[in-house]
C-alpha positions as CSV (number, residue, x, y, z in Angstrom):
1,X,14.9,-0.6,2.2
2,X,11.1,-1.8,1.7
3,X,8.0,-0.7,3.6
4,X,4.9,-2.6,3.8
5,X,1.6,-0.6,5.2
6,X,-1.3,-2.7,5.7
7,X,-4.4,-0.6,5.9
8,X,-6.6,-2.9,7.9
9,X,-4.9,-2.2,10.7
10,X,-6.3,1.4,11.8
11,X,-2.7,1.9,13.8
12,X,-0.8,1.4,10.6
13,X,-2.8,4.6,9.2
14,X,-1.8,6.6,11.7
15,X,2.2,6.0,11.1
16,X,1.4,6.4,7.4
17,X,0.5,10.0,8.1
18,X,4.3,10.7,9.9
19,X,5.4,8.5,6.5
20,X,8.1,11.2,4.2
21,X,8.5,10.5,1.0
22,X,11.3,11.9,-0.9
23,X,12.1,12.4,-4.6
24,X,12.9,9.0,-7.0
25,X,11.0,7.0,-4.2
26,X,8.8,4.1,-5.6
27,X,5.6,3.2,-4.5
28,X,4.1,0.1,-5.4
29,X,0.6,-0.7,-4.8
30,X,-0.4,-4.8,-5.4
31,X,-3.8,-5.4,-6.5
32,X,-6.4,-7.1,-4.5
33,X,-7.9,-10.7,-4.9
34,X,-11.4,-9.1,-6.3
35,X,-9.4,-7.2,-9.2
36,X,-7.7,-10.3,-9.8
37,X,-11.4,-12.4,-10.0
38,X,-12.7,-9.2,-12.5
39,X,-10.1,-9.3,-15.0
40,X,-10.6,-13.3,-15.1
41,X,-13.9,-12.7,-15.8
């Protein structure tokens, strides 16, 4: 099962707070379009 939290929305923030992580979980975090624009540069 997948999650996706987007953090604009202040709502979503809330829920993440209730979020439990357990052991062996992943978390992946993508990178955003201006770290994409530095590493070009």
């Amino acid at each position: 099962m997948a999650w996706h939290l987007d953090t604009i929305n202040a709502i979503d923030l809330v829920y993440a707070a209730d979020f439990q992580l357990r052991s062996k979980d992943i978390i992946f975090v993508a990178e955003q379009p201006v770290t994409r624009w530095d590493r070009a540069m």
